[in-house]
N, C-alpha and C positions, 0 to 999 in steps of 0.2 A: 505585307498586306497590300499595299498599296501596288508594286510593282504588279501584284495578278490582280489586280480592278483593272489595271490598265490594259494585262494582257486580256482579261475577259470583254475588256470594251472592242481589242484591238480585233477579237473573234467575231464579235455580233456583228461589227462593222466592215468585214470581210476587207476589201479593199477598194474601198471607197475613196475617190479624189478628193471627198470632205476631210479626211485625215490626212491629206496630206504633207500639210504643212509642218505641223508640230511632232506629228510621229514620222519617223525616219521607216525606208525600207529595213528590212530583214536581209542580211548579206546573201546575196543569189536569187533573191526574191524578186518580182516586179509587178506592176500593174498597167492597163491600159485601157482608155474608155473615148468613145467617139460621141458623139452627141449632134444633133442638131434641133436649130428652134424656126418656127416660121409666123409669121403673121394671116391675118387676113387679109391684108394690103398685099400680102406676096413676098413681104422682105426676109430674108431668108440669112440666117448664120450657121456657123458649124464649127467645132471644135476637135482637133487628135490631143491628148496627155499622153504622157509616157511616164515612167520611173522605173527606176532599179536601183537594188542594194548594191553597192561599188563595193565597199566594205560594212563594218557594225556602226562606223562612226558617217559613211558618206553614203549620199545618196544622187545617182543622178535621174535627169530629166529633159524633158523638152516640153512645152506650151504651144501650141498652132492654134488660131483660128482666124476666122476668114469669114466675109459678110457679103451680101450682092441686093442693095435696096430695090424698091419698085422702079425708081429711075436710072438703074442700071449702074450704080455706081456702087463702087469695088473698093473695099480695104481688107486689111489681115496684120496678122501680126504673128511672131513665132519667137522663143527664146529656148536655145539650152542653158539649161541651171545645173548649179551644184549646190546642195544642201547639207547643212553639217549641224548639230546640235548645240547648243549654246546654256552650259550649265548642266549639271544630273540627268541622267534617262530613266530615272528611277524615282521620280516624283509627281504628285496627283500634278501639279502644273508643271508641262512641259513646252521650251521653248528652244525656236529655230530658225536658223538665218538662211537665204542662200544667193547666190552671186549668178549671172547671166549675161550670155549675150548673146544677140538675136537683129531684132530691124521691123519698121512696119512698113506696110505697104498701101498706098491709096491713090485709085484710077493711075496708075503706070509708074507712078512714082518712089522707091526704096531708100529707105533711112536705116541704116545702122543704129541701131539703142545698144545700151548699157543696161542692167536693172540689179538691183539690191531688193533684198525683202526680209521682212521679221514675221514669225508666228507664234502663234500660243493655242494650245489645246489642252485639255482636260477629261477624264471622263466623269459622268455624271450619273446620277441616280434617283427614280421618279417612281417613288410604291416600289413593286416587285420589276419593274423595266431597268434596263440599263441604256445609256446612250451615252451624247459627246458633243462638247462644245469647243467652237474654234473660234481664233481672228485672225487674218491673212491680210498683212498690210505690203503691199509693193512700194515703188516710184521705178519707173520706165522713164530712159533720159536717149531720147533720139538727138540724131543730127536733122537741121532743119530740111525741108517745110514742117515738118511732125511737130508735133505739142508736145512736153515731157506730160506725163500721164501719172497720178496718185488711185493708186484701188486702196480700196479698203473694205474685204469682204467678212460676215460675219454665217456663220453655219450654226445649226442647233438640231442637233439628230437623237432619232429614241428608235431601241429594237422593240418591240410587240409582239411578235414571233419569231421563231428560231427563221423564218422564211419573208417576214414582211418588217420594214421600217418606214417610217417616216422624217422627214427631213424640211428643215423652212431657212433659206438663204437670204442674206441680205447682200447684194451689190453694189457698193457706190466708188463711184467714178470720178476725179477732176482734173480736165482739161481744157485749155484753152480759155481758162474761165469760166469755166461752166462746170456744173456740181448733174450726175446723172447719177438715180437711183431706183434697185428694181427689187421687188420682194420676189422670192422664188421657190416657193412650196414645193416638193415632190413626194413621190408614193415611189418608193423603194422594193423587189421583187426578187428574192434569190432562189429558182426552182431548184429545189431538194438540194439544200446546202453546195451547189454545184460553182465552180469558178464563176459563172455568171451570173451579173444583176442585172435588171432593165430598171430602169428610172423611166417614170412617166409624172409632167409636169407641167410647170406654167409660169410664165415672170410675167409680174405686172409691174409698169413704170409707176414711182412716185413722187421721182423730182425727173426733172429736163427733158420731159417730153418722151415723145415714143408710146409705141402700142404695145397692147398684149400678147403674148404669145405661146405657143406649145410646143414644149419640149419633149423631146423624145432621147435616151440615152442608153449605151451599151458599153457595163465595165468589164471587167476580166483580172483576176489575177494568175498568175504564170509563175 
């Protein structure tokens, strides 16, 4: 019973980077989504994901993203991972680890990183709705100038229709001594059950500063 709640979740939620943590690809399967967010000040970010089923037990990936503020200053960062299960794939709480490496980059400068990360997912249930809850905890450990970086992302998703969901993120960040945190609502979009979702959205900061913004995103599974 439990393994088809999960696979029914695993359907409403098509292939959403919100799952990606704690459920593993499907062998031969993959997903891909690009995104970008911008301000009214102009500051502008953007993001590529990648994944693929390697096998039943492995999954790989890549992370990109890359930022250019109103004062022309430039950073990014990118990791390929390897993801693998940690415990049963056949229980309402599922959890998963995965290993990285990559480097960031800021106004001309490249750091080699290392990163390790743990997840936990579930699916949930709301009235006659189905969705899914996650937590996506990193630590990013560059070589200097870079700060090592702690995320700790949290997701809460529900499908509505076979065609629409909703989704509300929480972001936070610490480096360099400083705690950044951003809420991040979206409205989810799947025309006619098709490979495609649009995400249309917004984060608003509520620790360390920063502005509002709107996001705009295109997933895909393959």
């Amino acid at each position: 019973m439990r393994t088809a709640i999960l696979a029914f979740v695993l359907c409403l939620a098509g292939g959403q980077s919100a799952l990606a943590g704690a459920w593993l690809r499907e062998e031969g399967k993959g997903f891909a989504s690009v995104s970008a967010t911008t301000t009214q000040q102009r500051d502008f970010s953007g993001s590529v994901y990648l994944e693929y089923g390697l096998t039943p037990g492995h999954t790989i990936g890549a992370d990109i993203s890359f930022g250019l503020d109103r004062t022309g200053q430039q950073n990014g960062s990118g990791v390929v991972f390897l993801r693998v299960p940690i415990g049963p794939t056949d229980r309402t709480h599922r959890f998963a680890g995965h290993l990285g490496l990559g480097g960031r980059y800021t106004n001309g400068i490249f750091s080699p990183a290392l990163e390790a990360g743990l997840s936990w997912g579930r699916g949930v249930r709301w009235r006659d709705n189905w969705g899914w809850a996650a937590v996506d905890a990193s630590i990013n450990l560059p070589q200097a100038p870079a700060e090592d970086r702690i995320k700790i992302d949290g997701t809460f998703g529900m499908s509505f229709t076979p065609t629409v969901k909703a989704m509300i993120q929480m972001f936070n960040t610490l480096e360099n001594g400083q705690v950044f945190s951003d809420i991040a609502p979206s409205l989810l979009y799947q025309p006619r059950q098709g490979p495609y979702t649009i995400q249309i959205g917004a984060e608003f900061p509520v620790a360390g500063g920063g502005d509002t913004a709107l996001k705009i995103g295109l997933w895909r599974d393959f």
